[in-house]
C-alpha positions as CSV (number, residue, x, y, z in Angstrom):
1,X,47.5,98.8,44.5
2,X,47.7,98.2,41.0
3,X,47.0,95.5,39.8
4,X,49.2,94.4,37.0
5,X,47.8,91.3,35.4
6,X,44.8,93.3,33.3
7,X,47.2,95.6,32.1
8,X,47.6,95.7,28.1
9,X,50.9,94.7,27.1
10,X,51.0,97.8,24.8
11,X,50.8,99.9,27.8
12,X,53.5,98.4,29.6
13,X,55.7,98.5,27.3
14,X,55.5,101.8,26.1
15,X,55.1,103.6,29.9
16,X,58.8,104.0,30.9
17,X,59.6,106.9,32.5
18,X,62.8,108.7,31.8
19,X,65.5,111.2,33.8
20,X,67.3,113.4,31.9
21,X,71.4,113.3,32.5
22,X,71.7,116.6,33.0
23,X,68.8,116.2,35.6
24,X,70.9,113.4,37.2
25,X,73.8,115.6,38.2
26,X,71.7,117.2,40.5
27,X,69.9,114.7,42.7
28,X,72.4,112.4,43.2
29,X,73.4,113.2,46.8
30,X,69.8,113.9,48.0
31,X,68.5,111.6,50.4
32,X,64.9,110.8,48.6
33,X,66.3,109.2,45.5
34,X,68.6,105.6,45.2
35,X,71.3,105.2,42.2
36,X,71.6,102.0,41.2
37,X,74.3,100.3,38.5
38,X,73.5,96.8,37.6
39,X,77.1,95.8,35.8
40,X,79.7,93.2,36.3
41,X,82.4,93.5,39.3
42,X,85.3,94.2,37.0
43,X,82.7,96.8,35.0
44,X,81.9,98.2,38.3
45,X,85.3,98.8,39.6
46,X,86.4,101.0,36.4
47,X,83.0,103.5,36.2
48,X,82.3,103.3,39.9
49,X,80.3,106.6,41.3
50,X,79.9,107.4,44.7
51,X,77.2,106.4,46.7
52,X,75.2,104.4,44.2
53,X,74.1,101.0,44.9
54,X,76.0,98.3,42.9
55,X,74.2,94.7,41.5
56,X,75.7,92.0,38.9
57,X,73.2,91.5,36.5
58,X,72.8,87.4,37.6
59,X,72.2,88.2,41.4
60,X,69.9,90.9,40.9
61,X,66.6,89.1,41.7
62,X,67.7,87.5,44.7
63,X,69.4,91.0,45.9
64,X,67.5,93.9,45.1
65,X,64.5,93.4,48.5
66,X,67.3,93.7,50.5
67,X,69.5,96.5,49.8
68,X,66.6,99.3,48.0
69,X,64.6,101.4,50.1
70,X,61.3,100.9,48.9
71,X,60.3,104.5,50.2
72,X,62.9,106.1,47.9
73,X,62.8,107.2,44.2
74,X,65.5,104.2,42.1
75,X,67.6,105.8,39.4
76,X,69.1,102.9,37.3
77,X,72.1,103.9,35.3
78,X,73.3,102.5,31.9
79,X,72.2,101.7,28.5
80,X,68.3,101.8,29.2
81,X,68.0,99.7,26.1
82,X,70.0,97.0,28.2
83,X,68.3,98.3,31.5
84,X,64.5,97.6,30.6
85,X,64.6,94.3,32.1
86,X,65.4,95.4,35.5
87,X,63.5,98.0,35.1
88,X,60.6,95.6,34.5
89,X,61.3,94.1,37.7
90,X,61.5,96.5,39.6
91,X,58.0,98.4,38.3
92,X,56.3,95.0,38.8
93,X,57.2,95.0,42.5
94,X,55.7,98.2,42.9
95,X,59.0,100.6,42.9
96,X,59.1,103.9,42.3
97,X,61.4,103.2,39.2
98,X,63.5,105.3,36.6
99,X,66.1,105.1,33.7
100,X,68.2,107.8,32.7
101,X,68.1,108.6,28.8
């Protein structure tokens, strides 16, 4: 385990790691990886894909232990500008985490 607190905060910022869209298209129905959109119910309801794992952005903390695998590659969708945070969280706890760019 790593352990997170000695990290430089250079390093943590700067160490996302990125799937292409292109890339996307082609691992979204295999069993090892988990799409997740973080974006408000009415958001949600217009854009929705298949089989991807839905969170508002104000429940997130309190939802995401429960419903990711923590065995399974997580693909978070959106802005990855916007997305960082989770992204953040996510990393921190020790999830295989990506964004898509």
């Amino acid at each position: 385990m790593i352990n997170r607190k000695l990290d430089s905060p250079l390093r943590t910022r700067l160490n996302i790691r990125f799937v292409p869209k292109d890339k996307l298209n082609k691992i979204v129905y295999k069993d090892k990886y988990q799409i997740v959109q973080i974006c408000w119910d009415h958001l949600y309801r217009k854009n929705h894909i298949l089989f991807t794992t839905h969170f508002t952005p104000m429940n997130f903390r309190y939802q995401y232990q429960e419903k990711l695998n923590h065995n399974s590659k997580i693909i978070i969708l959106g802005d990855w500008r916007k997305m960082t945070k989770f992204y953040r969280i996510l990393d921190f706890a020790n999830y295989d985490v990506y964004l898509t760019k």
